[in-house]
matplotlib code that plots the C-alpha trace (Angstrom):
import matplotlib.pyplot as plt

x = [13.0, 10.4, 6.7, 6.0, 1.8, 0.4, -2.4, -5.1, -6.8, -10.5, -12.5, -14.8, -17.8, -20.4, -22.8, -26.6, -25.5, -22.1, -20.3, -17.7, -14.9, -12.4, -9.0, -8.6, -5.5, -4.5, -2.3, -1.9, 1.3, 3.7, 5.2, 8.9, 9.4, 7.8, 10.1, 8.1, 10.2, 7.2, 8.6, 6.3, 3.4, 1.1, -2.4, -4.2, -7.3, -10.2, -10.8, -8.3, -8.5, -6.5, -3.8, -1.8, 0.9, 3.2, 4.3, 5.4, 3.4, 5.2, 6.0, 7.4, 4.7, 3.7, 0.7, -0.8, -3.0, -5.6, -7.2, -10.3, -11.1, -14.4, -17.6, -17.5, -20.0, -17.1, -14.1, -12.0, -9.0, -7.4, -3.4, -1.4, 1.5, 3.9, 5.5, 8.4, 6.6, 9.8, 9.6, 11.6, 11.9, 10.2, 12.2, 15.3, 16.3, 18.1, 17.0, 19.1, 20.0, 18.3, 15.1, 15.5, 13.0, 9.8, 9.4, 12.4, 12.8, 13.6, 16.8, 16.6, 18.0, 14.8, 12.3, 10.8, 10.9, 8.4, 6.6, 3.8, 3.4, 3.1, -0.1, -3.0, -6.9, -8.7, -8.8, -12.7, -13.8, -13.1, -9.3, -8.7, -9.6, -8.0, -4.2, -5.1, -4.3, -1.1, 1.8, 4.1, 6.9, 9.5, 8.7, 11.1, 9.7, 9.3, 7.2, 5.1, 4.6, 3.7, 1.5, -0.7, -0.7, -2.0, -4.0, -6.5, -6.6, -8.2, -10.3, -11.5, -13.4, -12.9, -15.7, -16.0, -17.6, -18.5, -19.6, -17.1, -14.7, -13.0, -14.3, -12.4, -10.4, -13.4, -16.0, -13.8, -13.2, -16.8, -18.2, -15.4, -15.2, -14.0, -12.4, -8.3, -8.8, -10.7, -8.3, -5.1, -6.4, -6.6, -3.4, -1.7, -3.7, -2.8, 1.1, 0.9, -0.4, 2.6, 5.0, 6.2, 5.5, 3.5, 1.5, -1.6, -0.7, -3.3, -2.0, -2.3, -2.9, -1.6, -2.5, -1.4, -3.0, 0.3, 1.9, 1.0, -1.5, 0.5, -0.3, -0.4, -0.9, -3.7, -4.3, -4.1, -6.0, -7.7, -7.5, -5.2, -7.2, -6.0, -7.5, -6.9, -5.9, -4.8, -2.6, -0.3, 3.9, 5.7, 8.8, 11.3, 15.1, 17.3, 15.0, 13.3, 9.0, 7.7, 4.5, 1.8, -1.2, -3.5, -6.2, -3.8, -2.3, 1.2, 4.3, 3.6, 5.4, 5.6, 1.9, 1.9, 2.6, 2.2, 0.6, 1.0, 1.8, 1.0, 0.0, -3.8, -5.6, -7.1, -4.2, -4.5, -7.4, -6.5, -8.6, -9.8, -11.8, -14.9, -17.3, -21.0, -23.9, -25.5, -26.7, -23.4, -22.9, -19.7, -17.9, -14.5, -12.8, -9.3, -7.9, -4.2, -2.5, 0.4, 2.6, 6.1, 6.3, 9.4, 9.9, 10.5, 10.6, 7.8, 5.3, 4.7, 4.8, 1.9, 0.7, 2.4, 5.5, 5.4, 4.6, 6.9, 9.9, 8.5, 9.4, 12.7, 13.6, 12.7, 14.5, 17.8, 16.7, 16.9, 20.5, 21.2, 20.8, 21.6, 25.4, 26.0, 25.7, 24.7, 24.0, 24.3, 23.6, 24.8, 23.7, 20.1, 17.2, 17.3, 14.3, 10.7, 7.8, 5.6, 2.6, 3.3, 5.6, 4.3, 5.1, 7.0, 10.5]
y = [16.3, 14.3, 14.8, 14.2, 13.1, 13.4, 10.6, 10.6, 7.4, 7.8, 4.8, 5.3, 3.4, 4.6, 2.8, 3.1, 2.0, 1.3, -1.8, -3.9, -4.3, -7.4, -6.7, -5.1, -5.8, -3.5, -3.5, 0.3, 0.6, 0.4, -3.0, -3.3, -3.9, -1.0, 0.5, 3.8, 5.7, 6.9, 9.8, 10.0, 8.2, 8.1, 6.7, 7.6, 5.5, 6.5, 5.8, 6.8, 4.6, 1.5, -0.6, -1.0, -4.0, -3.1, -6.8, -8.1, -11.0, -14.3, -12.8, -9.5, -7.1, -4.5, -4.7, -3.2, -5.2, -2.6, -3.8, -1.6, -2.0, 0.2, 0.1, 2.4, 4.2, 4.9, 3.1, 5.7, 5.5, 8.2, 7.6, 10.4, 10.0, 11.3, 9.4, 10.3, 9.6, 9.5, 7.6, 3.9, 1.2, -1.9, -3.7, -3.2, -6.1, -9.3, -13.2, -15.8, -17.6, -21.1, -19.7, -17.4, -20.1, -21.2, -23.9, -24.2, -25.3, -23.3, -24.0, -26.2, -23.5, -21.6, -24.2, -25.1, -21.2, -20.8, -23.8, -21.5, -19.5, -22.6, -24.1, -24.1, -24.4, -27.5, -26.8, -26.0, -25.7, -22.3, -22.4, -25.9, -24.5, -21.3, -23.7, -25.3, -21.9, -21.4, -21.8, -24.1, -24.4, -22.5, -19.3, -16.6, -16.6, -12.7, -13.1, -15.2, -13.5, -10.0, -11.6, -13.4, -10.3, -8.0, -11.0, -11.3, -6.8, -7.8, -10.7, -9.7, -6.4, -4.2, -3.4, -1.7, -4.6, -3.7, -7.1, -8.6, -11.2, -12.7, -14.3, -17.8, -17.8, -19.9, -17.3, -14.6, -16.3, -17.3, -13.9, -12.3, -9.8, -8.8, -6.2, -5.7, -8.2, -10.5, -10.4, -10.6, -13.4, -15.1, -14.2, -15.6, -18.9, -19.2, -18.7, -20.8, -24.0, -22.6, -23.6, -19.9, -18.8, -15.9, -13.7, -11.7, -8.0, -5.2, -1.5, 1.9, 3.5, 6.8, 8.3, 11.6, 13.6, 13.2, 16.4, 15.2, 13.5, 10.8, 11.0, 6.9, 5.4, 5.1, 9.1, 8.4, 9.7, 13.3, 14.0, 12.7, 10.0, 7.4, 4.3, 1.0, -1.5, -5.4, -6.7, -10.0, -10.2, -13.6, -14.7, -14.9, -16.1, -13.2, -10.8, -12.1, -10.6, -8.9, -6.8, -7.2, -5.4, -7.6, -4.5, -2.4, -5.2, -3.1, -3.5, -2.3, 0.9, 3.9, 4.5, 1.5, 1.2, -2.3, -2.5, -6.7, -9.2, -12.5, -16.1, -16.4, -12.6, -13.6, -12.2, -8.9, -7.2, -3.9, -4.3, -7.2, -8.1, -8.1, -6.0, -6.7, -6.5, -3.2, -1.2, 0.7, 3.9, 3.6, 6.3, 6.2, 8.3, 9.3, 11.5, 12.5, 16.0, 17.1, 19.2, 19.5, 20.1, 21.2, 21.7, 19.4, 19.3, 16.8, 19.8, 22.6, 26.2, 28.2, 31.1, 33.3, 31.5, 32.0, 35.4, 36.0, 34.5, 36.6, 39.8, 38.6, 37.9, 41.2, 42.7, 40.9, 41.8, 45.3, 45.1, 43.1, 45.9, 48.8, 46.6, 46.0, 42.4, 40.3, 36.7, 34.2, 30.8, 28.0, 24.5, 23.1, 21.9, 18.6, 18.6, 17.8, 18.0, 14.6, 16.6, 19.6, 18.3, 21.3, 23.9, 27.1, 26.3]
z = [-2.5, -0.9, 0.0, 3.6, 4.3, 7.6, 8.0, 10.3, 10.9, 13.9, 14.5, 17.1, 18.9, 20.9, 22.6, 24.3, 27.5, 29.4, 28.2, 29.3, 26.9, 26.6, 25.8, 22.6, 20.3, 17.9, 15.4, 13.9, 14.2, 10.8, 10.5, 11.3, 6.9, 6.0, 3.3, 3.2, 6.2, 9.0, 10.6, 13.6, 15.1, 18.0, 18.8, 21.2, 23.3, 25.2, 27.4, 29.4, 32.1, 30.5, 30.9, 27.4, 26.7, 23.7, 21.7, 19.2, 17.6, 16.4, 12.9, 14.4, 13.9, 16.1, 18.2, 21.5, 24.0, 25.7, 29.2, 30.5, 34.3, 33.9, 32.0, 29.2, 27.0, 24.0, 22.4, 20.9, 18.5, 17.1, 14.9, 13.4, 11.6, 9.1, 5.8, 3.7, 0.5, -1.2, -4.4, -5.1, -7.5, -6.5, -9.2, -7.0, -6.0, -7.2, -7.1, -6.6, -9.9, -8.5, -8.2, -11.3, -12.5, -11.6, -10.1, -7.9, -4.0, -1.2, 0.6, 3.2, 5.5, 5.5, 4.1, 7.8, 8.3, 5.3, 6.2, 7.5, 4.6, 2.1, 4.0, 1.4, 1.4, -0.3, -3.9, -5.5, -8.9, -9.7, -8.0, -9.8, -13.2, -12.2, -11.6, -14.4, -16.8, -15.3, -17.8, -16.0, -18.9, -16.6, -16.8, -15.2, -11.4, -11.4, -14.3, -13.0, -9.8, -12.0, -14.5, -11.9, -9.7, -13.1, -14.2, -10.8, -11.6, -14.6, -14.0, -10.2, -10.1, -7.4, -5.1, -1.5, 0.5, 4.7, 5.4, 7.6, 7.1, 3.8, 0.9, 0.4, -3.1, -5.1, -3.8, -5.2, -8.5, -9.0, -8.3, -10.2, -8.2, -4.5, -1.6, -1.6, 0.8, -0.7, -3.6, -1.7, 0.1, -3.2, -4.6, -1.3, -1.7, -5.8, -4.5, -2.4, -4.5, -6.9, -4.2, -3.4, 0.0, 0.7, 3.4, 4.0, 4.5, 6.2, 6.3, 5.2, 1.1, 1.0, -2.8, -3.4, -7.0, -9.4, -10.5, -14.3, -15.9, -17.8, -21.7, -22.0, -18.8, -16.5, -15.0, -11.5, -8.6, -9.1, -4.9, -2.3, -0.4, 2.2, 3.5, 5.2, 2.5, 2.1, -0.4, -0.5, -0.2, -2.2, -0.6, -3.4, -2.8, -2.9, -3.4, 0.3, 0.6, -2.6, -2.2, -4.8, -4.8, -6.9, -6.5, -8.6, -10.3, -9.6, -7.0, -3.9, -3.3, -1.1, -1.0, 1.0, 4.7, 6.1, 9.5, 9.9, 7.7, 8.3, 7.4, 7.9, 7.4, 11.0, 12.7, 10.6, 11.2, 12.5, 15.2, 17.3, 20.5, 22.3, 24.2, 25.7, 23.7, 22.9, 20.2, 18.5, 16.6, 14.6, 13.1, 11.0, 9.1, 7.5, 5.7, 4.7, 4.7, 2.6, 5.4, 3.9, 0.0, -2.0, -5.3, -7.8, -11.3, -11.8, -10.6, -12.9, -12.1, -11.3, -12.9, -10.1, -10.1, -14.1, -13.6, -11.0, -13.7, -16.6, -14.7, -13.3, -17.2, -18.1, -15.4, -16.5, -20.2, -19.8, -17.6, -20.4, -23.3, -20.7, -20.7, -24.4, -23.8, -26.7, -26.9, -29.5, -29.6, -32.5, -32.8, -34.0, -31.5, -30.5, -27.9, -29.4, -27.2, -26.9, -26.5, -28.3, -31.1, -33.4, -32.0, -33.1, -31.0]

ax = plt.figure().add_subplot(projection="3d")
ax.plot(x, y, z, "-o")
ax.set_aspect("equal")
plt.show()
């Protein structure tokens, strides 16, 4: 059984005096691809007084044009929504056995579709030594894609950065270091000089604490946290758009819920328009909520659930004598413990 996470996502603006407001697009709403199943959503705008256009932009995602008639003093948005955090392979899928191999060509039945998502920048410096590393003996094309994706983890430091906007890919690579979306950007743009298409992806990181801490991995998160996060999907033959998360250097997986994917990061943001000027006091905040949780065997008991067994074994223990019954058991052990490989049992 699965985890269901209710998220809560406020950004609001105040401001010292009323303001007119252009039209305000949003895009909050999970992409049509998501493969983590959303159970419910909503948003919901102040102020009230609005007229709201639901669309779909040219590459299918989701967003909402808001009009405002009337001055206001406050631009308010508030989304809930709920996740199946259920867990799933990201290996699982197959790729056709022409592109198997990098490089290859895209069939000519969808090259002019990709066409958009194989437009490069001008090549600096940093990116041209950068190509330059790149084994290009034919390497197996999911290889590639994973080791470029865990390389920029380990060569690009993550850091939180508010300024607005995107670093371009030889920024990123000079400073050697970045934002998720400085870093996706990058990995989009080093695809793309590849040959393979790929796109610029905003959404939602929902991190839940694991059940265990793993004895020879990297620990995980120590709280459940969400946040708004970037990342970059390759388009591979048979297999169609891969996420990578070059911040993680992992697979995308059910901790991520795509919000838009598309070919420039422009036509991302979350959140785009225009209002008069004025002095602004922004607030934003999120936070995630575990609200359905069954048991699984991943999560250990607690010391009342332990407790709670102890007794029930007694109780059968002493129905147990009371009856006569006695219980044997051949055979040797065959389980050892990984951590606890000395113990008495």
């Amino acid at each position: 059984m699965s985890i269901e996470a209710a998220l809560y996502h406020l950004t609001h603006y105040r401001y010292d005096r009323p303001v007119t407001l252009g039209p305000q697009i949003i895009r909050l709403r999970p992409a049509p691809h998501s493969r983590t199943k959303v159970l419910s959503h909503s948003i919901k705008v102040s102020p009230a007084g609005h007229f709201v256009n639901l669309q779909q932009d040219p590459y299918g995602n989701f967003l909402a044009r808001y009009v405002f008639p009337e001055p206001t003093r406050e631009f308010k948005i508030e989304v809930d929504l709920v996740a199946d955090m259920t867990v799933y392979n990201p290996f699982d899928f197959f790729v056709e056995p022409d592109a198997e191999r990098w490089p290859f060509a895209y069939p000519e039945e969808i090259r002019d579709d990709l066409a958009i998502y194989l437009k490069t920048e001008p090549v600096g410096e940093a990116m041209e030594r950068f190509l330059a590393t790149i084994d290009r003996g034919g390497q197996k094309t999911v290889d590639l894609v994973v080791g470029l994706n865990a390389r920029l983890q380990s060569e690009i430091a993550y850091l939180i950065r508010p300024e607005p906007g995107v670093q371009n890919p030889d920024q990123t690579l000079t400073l050697a270091r970045g934002s998720c979306r400085d870093s996706g950007w990058l990995l989009v743009q080093v695809l793309r000089h590849l040959g393979l298409a790929a796109r610029f992806v905003s959404g939602y990181l929902i991190q839940l604490k694991p059940d265990l801490v793993s004895l020879d991995g990297p620990p995980g998160t120590d709280h459940d946290f969400t946040d708004l996060h970037a990342w970059c999907e390759v388009y591979i033959p048979g297999a169609g758009w891969i996420g990578l998360d070059p911040t993680s250097g992992l697979l995308t997986g059910e901790s991520h819920i795509p919000l838009a994917a598309t070919p420039h990061y422009r036509n991302a943001a979350p959140i785009s328009g225009m209002a008069s000027f004025a002095d602004v006091d922004f607030a934003f905040a999120m936070k995630v909520t575990r609200i359905a949780e069954h048991p699984r065997i991943s999560k250990p008991f607690s010391d009342e659930s332990w407790g709670a067994l102890d007794t029930l074994g007694e109780q059968v223990d002493r129905v147990l004598v009371a009856e006569d019954v006695r219980l044997t058991m051949g055979g040797e052990p065959t389980f050892v413990s990984i951590d606890d490989y000395q113990a008495e049992e």
